[in-house]
Structures are given as C-alpha cells and as structure tokens.
Biopython code that builds the backbone (N, CA, C, O; Angstrom):
import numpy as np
from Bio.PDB.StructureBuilder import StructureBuilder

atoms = [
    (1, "UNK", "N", (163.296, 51.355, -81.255)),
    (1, "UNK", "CA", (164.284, 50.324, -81.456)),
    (1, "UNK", "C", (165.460, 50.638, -80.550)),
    (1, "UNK", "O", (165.934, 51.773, -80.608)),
    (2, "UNK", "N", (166.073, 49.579, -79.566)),
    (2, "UNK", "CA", (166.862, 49.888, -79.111)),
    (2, "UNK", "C", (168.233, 48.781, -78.839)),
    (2, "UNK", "O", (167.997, 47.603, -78.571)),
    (3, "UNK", "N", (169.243, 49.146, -78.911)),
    (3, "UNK", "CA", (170.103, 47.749, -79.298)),
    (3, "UNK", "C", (170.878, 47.785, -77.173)),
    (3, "UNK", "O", (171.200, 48.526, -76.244)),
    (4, "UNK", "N", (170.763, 46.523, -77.567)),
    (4, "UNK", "CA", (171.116, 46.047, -75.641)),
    (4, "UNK", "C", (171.540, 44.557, -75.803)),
    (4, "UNK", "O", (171.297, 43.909, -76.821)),
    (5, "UNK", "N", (172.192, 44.070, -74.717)),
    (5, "UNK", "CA", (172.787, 42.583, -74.342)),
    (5, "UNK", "C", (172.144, 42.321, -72.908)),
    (5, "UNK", "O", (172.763, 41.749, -72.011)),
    (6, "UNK", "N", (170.758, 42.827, -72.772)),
    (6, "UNK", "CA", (170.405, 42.415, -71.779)),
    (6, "UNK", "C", (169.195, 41.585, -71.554)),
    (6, "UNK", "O", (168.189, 42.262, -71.763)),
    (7, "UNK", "N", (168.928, 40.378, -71.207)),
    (7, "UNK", "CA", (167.775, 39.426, -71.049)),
    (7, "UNK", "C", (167.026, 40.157, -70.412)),
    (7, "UNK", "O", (167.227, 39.581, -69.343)),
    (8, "UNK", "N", (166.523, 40.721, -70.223)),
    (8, "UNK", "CA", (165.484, 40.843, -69.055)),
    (8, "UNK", "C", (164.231, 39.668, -68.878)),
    (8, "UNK", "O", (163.395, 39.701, -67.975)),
    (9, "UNK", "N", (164.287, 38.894, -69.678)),
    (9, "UNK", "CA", (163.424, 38.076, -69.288)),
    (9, "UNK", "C", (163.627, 37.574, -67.827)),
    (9, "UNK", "O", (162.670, 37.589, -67.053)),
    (10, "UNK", "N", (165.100, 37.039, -67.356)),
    (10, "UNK", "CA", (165.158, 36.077, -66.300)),
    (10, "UNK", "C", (166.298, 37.289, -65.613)),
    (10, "UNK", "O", (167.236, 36.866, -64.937)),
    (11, "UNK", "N", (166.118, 38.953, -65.867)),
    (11, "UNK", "CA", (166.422, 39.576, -64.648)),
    (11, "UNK", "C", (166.191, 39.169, -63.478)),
    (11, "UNK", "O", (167.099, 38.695, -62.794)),
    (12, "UNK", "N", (165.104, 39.266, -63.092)),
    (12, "UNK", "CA", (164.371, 39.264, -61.912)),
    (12, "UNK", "C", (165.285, 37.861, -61.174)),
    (12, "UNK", "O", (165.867, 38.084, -60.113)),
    (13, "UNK", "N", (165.337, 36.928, -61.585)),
    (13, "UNK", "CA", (165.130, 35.644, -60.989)),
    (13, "UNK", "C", (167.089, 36.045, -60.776)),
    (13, "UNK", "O", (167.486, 36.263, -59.631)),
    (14, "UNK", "N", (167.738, 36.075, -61.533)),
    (14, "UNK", "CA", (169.350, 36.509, -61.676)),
    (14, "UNK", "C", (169.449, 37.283, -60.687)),
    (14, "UNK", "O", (170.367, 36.891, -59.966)),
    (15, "UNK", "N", (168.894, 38.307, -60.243)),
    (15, "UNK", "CA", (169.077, 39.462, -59.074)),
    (15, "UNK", "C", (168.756, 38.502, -57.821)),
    (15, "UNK", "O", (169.510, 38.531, -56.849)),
    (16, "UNK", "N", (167.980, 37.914, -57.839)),
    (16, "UNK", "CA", (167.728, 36.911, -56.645)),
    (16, "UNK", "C", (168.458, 36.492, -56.158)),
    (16, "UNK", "O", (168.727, 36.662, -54.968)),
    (17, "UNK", "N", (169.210, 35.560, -57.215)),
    (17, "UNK", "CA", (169.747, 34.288, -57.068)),
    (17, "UNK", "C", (171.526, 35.098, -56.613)),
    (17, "UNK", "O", (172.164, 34.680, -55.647)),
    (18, "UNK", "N", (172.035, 36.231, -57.505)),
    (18, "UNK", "CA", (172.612, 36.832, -57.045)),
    (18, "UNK", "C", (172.463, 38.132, -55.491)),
    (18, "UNK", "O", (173.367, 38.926, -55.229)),
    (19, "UNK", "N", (171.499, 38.063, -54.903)),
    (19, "UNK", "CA", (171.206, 38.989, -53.941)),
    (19, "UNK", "C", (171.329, 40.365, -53.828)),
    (19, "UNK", "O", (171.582, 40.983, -52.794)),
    (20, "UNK", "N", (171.020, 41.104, -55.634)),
    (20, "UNK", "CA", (171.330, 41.886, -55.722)),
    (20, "UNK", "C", (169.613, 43.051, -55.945)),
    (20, "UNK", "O", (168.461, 42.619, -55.901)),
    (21, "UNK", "N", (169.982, 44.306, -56.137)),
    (21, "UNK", "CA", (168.404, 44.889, -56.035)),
    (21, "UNK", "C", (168.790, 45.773, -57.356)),
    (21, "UNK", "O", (168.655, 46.997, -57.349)),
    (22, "UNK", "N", (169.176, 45.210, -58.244)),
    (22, "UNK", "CA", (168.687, 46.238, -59.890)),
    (22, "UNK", "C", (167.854, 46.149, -60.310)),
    (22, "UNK", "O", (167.337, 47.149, -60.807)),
    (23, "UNK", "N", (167.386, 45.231, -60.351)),
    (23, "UNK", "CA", (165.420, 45.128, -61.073)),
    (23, "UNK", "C", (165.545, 45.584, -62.098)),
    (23, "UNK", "O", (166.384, 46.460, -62.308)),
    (24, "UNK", "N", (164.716, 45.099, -63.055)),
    (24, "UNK", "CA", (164.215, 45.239, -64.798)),
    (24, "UNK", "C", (164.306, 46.488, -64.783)),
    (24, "UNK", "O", (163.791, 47.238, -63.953)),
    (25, "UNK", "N", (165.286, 46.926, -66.143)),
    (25, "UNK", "CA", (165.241, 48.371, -66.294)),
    (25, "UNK", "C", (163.768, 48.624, -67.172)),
    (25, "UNK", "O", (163.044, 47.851, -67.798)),
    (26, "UNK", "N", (163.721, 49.718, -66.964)),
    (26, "UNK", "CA", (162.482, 50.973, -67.258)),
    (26, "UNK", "C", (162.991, 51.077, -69.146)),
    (26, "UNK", "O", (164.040, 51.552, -69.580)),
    (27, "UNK", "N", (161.969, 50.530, -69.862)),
    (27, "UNK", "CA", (162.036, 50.528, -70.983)),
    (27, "UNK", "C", (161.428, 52.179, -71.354)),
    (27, "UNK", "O", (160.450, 52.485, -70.672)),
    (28, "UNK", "N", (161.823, 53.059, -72.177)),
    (28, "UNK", "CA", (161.472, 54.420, -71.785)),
    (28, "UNK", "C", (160.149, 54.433, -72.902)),
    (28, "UNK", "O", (160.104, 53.483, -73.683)),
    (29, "UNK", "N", (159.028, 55.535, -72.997)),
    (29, "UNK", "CA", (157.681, 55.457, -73.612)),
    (29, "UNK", "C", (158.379, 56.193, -75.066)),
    (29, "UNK", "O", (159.301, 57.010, -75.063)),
    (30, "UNK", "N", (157.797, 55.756, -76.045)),
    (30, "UNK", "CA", (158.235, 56.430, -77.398)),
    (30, "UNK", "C", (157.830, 57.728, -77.526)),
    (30, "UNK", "O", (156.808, 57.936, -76.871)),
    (31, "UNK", "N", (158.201, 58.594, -78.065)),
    (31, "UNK", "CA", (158.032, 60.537, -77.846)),
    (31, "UNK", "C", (156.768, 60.240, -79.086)),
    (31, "UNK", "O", (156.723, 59.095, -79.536)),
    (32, "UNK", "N", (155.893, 61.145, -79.551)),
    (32, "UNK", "CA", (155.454, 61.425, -79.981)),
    (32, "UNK", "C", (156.213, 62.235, -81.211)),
    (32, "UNK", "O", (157.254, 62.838, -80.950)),
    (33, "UNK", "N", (155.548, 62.241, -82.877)),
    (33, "UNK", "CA", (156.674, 62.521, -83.682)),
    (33, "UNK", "C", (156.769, 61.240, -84.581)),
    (33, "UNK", "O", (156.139, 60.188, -84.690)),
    (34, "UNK", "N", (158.114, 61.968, -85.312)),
    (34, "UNK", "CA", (158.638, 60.587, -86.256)),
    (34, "UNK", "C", (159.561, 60.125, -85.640)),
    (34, "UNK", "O", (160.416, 60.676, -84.947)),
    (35, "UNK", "N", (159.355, 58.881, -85.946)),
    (35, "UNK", "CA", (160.685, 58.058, -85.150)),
    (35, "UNK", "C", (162.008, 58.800, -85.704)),
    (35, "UNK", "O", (162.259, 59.442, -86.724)),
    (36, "UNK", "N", (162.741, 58.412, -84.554)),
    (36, "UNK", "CA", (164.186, 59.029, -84.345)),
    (36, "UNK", "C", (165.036, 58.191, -83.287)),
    (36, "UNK", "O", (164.480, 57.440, -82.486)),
    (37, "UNK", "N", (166.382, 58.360, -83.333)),
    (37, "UNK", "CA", (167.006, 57.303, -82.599)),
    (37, "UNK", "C", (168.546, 58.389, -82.224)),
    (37, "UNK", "O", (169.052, 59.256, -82.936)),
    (38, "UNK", "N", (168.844, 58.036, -81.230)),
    (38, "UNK", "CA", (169.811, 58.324, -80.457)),
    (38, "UNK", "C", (171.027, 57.353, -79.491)),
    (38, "UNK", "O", (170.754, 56.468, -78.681)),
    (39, "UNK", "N", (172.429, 57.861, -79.891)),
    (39, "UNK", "CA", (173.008, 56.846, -80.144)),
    (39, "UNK", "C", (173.364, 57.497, -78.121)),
    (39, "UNK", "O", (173.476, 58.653, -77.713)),
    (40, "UNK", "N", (173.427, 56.386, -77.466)),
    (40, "UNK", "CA", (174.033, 56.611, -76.253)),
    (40, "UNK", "C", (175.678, 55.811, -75.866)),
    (40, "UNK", "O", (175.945, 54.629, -76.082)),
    (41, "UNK", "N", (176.548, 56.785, -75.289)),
    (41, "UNK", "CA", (177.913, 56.150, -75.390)),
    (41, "UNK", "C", (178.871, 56.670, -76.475)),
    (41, "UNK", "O", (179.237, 57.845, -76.514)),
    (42, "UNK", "N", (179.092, 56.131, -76.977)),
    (42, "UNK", "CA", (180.508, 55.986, -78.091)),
    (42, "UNK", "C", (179.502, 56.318, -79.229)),
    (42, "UNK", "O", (178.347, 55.900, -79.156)),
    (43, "UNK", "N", (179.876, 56.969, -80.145)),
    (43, "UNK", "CA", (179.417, 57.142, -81.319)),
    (43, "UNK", "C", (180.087, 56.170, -82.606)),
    (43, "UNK", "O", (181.230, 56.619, -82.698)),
    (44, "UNK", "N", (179.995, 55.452, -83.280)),
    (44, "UNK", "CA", (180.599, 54.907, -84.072)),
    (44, "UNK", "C", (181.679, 55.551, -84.783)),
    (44, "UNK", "O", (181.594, 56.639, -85.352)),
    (45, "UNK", "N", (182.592, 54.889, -84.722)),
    (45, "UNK", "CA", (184.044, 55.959, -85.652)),
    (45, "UNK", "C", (183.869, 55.969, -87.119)),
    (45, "UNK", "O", (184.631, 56.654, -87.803)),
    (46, "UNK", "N", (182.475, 54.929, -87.923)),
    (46, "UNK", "CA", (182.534, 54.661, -88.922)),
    (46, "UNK", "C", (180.731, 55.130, -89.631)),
    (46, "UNK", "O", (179.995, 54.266, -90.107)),
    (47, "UNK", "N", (180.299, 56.761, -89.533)),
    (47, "UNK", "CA", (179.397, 56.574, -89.569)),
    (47, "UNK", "C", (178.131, 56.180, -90.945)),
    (47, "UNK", "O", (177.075, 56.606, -91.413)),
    (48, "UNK", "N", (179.007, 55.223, -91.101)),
    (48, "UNK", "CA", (178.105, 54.524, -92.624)),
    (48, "UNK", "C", (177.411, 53.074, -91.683)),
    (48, "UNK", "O", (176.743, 52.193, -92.225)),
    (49, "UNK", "N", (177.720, 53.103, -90.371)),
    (49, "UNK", "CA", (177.117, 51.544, -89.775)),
    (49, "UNK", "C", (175.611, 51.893, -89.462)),
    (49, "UNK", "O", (174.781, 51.025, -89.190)),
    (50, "UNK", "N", (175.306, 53.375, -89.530)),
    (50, "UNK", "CA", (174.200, 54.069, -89.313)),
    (50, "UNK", "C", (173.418, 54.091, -89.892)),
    (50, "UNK", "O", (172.379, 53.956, -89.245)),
    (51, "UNK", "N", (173.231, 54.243, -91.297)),
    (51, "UNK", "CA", (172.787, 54.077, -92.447)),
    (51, "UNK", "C", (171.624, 52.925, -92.715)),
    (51, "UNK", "O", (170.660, 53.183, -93.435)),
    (52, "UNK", "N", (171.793, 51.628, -92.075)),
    (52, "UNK", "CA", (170.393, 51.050, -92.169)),
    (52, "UNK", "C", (169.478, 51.806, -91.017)),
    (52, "UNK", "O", (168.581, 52.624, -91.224)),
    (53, "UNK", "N", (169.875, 51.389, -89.952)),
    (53, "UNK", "CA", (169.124, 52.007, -88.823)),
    (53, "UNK", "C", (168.171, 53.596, -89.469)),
    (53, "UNK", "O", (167.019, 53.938, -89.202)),
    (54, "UNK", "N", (169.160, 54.256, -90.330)),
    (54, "UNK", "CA", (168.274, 56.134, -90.307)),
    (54, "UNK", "C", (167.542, 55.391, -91.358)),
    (54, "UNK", "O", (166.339, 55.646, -91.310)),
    (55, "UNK", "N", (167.875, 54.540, -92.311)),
    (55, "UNK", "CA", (166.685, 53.862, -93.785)),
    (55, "UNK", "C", (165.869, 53.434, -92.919)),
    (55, "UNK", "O", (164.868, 54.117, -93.136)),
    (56, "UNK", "N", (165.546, 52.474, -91.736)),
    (56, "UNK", "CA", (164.689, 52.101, -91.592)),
    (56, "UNK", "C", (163.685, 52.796, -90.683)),
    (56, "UNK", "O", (162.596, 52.311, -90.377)),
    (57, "UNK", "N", (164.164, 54.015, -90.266)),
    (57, "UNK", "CA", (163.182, 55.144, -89.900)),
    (57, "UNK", "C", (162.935, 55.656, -90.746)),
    (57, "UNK", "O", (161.914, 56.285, -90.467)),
    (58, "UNK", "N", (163.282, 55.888, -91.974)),
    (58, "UNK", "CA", (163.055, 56.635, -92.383)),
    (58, "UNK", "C", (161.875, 56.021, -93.777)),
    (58, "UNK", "O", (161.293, 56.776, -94.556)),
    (59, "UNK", "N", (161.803, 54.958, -93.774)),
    (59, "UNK", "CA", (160.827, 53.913, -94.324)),
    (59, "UNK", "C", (159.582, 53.985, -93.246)),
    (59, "UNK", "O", (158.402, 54.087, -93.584)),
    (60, "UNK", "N", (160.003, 53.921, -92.044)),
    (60, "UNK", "CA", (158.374, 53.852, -91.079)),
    (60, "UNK", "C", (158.551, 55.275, -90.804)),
    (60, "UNK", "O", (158.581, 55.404, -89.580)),
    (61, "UNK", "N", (158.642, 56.046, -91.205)),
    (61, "UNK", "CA", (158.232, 57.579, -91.236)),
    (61, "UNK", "C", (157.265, 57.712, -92.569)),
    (61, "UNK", "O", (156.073, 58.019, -92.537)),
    (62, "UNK", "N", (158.124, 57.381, -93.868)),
    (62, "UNK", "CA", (157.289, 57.473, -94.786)),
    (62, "UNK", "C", (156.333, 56.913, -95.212)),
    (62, "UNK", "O", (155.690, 57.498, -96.084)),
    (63, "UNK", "N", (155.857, 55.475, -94.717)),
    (63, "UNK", "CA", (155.026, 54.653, -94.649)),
    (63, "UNK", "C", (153.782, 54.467, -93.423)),
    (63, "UNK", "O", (152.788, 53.744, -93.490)),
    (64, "UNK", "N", (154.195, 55.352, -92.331)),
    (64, "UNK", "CA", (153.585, 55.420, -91.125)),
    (64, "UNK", "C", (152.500, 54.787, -91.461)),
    (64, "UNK", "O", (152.430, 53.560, -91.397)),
    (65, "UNK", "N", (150.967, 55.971, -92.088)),
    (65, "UNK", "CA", (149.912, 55.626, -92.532)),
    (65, "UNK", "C", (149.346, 54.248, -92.859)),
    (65, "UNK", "O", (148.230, 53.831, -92.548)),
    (66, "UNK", "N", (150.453, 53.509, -93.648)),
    (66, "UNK", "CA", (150.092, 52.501, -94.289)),
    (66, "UNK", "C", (150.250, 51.397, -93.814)),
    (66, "UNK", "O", (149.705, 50.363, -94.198)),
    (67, "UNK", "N", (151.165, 51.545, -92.758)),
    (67, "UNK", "CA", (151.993, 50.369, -92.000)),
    (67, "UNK", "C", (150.445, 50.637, -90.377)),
    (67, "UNK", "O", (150.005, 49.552, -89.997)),
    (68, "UNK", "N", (149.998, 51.541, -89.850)),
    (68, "UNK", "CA", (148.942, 51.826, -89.266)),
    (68, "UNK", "C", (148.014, 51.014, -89.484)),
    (68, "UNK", "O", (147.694, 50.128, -88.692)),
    (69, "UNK", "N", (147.498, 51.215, -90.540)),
    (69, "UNK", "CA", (146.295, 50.642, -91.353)),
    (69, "UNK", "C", (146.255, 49.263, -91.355)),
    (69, "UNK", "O", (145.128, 48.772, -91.290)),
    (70, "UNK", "N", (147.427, 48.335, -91.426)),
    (70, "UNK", "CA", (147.816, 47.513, -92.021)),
    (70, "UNK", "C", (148.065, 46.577, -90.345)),
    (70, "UNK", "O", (147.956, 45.356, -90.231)),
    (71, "UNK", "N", (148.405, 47.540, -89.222)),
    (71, "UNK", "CA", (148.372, 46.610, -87.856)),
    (71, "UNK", "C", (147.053, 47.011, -87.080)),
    (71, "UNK", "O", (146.770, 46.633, -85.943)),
    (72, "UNK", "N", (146.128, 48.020, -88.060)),
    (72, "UNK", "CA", (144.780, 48.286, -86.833)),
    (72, "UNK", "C", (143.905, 46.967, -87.780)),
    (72, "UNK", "O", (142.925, 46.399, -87.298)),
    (73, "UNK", "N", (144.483, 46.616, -89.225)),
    (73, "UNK", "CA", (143.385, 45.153, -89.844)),
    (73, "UNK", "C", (143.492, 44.248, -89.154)),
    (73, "UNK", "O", (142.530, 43.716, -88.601)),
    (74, "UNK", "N", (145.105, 43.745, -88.995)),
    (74, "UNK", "CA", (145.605, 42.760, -87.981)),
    (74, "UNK", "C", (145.045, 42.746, -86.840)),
    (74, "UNK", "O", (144.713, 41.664, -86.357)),
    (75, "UNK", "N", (144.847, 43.787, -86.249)),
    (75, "UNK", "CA", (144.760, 43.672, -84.483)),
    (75, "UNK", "C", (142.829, 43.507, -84.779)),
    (75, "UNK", "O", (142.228, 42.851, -83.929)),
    (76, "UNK", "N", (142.009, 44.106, -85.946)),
    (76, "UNK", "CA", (140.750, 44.095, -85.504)),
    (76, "UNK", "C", (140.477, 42.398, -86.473)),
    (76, "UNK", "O", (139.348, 42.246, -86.938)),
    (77, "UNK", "N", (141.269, 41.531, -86.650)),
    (77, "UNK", "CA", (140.777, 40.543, -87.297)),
    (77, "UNK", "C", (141.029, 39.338, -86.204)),
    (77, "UNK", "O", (140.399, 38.286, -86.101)),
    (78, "UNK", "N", (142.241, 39.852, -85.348)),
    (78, "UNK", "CA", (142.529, 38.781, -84.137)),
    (78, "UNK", "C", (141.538, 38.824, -83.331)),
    (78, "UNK", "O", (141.073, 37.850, -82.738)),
    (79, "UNK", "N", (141.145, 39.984, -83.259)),
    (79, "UNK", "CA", (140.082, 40.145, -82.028)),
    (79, "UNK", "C", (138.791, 39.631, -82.615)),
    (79, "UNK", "O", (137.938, 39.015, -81.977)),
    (80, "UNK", "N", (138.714, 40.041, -84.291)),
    (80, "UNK", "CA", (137.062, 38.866, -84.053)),
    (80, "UNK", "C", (137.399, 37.126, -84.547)),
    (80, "UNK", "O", (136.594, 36.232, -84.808)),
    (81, "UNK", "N", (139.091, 37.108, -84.538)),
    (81, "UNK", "CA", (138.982, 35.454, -84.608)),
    (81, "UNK", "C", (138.882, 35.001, -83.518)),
    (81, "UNK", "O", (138.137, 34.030, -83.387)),
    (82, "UNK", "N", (139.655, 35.582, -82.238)),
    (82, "UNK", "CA", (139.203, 34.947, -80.844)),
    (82, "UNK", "C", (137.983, 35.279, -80.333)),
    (82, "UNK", "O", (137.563, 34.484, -79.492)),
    (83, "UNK", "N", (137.333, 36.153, -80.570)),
    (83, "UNK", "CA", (135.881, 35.945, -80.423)),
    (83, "UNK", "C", (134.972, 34.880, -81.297)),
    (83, "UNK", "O", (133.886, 34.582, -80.799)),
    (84, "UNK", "N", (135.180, 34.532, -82.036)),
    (84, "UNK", "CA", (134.276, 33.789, -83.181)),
    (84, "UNK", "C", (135.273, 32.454, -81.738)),
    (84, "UNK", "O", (134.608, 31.912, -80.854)),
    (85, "UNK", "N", (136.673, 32.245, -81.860)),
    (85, "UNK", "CA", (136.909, 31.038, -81.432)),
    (85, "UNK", "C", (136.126, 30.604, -80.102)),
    (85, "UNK", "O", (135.708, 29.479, -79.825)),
    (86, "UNK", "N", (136.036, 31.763, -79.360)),
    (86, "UNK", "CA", (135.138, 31.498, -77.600)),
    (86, "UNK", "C", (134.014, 30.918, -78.369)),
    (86, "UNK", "O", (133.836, 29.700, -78.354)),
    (87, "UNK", "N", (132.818, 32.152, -79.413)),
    (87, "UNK", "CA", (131.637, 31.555, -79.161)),
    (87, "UNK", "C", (131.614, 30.402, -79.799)),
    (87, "UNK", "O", (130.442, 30.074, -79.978)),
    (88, "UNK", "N", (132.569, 29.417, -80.346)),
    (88, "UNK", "CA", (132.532, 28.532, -81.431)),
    (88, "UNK", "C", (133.661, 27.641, -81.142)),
    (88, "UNK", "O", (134.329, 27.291, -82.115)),
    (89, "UNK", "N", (134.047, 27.146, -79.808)),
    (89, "UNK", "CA", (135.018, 26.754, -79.668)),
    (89, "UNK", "C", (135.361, 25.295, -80.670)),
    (89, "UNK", "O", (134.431, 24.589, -81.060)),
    (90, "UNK", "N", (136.641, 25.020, -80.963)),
    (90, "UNK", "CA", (137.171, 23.682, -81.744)),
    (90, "UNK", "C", (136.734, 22.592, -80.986)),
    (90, "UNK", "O", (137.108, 22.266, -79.860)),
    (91, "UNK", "N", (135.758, 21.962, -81.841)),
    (91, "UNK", "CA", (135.533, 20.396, -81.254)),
    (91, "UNK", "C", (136.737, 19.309, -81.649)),
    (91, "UNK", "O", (137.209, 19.247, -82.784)),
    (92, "UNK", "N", (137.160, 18.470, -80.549)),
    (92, "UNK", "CA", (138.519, 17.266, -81.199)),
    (92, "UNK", "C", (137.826, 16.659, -82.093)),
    (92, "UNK", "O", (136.643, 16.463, -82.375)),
    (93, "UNK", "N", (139.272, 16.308, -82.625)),
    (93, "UNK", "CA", (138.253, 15.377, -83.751)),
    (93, "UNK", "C", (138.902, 14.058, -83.243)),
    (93, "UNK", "O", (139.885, 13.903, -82.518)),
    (94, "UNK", "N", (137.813, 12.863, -84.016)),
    (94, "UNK", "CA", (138.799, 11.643, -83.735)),
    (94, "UNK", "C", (139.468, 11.412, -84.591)),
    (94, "UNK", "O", (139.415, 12.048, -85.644)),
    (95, "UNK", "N", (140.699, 9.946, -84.271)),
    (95, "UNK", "CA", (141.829, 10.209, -85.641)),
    (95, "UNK", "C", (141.962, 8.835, -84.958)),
    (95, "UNK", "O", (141.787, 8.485, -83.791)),
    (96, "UNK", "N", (142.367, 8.108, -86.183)),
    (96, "UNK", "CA", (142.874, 6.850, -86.364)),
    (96, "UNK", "C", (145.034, 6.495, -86.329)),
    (96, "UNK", "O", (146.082, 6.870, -86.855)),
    (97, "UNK", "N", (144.751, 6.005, -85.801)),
    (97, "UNK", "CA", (146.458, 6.193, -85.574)),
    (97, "UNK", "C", (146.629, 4.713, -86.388)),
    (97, "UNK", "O", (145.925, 3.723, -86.192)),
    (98, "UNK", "N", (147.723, 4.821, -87.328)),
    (98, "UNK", "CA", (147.908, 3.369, -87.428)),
    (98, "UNK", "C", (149.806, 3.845, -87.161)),
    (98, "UNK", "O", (150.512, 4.851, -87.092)),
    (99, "UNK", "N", (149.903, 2.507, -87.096)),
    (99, "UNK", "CA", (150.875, 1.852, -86.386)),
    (99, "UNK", "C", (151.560, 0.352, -86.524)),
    (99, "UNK", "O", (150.932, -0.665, -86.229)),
    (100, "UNK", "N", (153.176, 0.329, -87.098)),
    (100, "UNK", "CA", (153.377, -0.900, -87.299)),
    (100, "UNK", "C", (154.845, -0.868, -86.606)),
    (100, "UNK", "O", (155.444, 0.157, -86.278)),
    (101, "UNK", "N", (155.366, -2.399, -86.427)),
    (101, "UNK", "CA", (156.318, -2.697, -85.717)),
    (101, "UNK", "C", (157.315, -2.672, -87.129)),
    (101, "UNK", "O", (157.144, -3.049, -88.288)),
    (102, "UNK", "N", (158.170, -2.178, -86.568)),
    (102, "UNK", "CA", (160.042, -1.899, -87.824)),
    (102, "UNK", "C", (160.596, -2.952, -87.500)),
    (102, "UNK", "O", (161.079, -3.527, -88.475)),
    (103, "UNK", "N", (160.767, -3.560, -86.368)),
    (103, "UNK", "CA", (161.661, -4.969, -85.833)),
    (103, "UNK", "C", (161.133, -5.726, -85.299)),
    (103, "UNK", "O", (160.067, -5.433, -84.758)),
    (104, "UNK", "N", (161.650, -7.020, -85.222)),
    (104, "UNK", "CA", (160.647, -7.921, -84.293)),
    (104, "UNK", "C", (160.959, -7.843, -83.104)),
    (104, "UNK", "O", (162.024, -7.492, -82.596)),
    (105, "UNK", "N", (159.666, -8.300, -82.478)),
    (105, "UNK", "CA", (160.293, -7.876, -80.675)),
    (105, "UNK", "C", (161.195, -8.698, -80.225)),
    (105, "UNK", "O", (161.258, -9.761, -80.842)),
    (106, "UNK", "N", (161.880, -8.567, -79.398)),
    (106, "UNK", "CA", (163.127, -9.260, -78.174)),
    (106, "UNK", "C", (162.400, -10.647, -77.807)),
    (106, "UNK", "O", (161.178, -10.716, -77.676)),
    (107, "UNK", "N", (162.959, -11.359, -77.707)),
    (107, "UNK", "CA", (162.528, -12.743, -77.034)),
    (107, "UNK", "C", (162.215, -12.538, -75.573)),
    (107, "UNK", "O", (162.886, -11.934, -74.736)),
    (108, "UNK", "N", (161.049, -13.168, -75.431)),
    (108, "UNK", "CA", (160.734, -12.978, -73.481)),
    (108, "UNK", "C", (161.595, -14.067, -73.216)),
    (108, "UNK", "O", (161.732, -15.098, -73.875)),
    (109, "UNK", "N", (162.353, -13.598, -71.814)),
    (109, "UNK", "CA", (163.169, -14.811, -70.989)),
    (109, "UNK", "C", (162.000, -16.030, -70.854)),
    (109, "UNK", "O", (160.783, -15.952, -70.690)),
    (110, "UNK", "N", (163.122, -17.465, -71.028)),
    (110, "UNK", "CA", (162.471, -18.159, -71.047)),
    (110, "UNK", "C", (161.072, -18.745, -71.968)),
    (110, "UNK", "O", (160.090, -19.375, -71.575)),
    (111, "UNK", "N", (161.434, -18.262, -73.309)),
    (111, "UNK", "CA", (160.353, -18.570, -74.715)),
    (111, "UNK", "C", (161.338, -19.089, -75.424)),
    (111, "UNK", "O", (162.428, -18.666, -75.808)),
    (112, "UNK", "N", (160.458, -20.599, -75.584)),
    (112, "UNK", "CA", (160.952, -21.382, -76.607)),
    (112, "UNK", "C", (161.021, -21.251, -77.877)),
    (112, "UNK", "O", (160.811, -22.225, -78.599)),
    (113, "UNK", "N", (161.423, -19.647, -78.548)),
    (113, "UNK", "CA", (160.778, -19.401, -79.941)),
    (113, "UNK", "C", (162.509, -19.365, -80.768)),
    (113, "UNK", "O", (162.610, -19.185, -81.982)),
]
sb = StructureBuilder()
sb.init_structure("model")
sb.init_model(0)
sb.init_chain("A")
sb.init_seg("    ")
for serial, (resi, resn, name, xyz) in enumerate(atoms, 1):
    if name == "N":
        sb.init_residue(resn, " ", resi, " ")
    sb.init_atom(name, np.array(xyz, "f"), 0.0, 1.0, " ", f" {name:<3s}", serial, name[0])
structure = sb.get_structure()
C-alpha cells in the first residue's frame, strides 16, 4: 500500500506533451515477510493517524492464509469461467423493443392538419 498524488495513468502522454523525460515511476516489488509499511518524508506529528494503516496490516498478517485461499478460489473460478465462456461462447438473443410516442409529432411544413 502506498499513498501518492500521482496519475500515472496519463504520465507518459503529460511528459510528452510537456517535453519532459521522467517516465512512470518504478513501483517497487513487495519484500517477502509480513506486510509492513514505511513512512517516507515527514513523519506525522500526530501518531494516532497511523493506527488504521498498522490495523490493517496487521489484519492481512493475521488473516494471510485465509485471505490466500479465498483469492487462489477467485482467480481459479475466473479462469474456468472464461474458459467455459471461449468454449461456449453467448449466443444474442432476440428482443422485442416496444416503443411509443410521449407527444405528438411537429406539423410538416405545409400540412393541412
């Protein structure tokens, strides 16, 4: 988890357009271990703002196992729904549209109505 104000989505295109060469920063690889977090910069003068952030490591520390288990079901149920979807792709269906007029139409120029 890392807290930032930076898009990187539309870096790339921003450095362009500005003519500049920073390029997408290097998101760093997670250490091996229990999660842990490190504050870079200023340390908070108030350190109770910390306190969710260390709970919520400290919830996927104690839950690791279960929270594991729980994204290897997910990830092996996507993979045989998009397989079942290739060999079995969705046929359209047909559909009846109905449809009515709310106002009456505008007079055509020149109708004697």
């Amino acid at each position: 988890m890392m807290w930032s104000s930076t898009a990187i989505v539309h870096i790339a295109d921003l450095d362009t357009a500005q003519k500049r060469e920073h390029g997408i920063p290097k998101i760093p690889d997670f250490p091996d271990g229990p999660a842990a977090f490190t504050i870079v910069g200023t340390p908070p003068v108030d350190p109770s703002v910390l306190v969710p952030i260390q709970s919520l490591h400290d919830l996927y520390n104690s839950e690791f196992n279960r929270l594991k288990a729980a994204y290897d079901g997910r990830e092996s149920a996507r993979i045989e729904r998009e397989a079942y979807i290739k060999a079995h792709p969705p046929q359209p269906k047909n559909i009846t549209l109905n449809y009515w007029r709310t106002e009456k139409p505008a007079a055509v120029k020149g109708d004697a109505r």
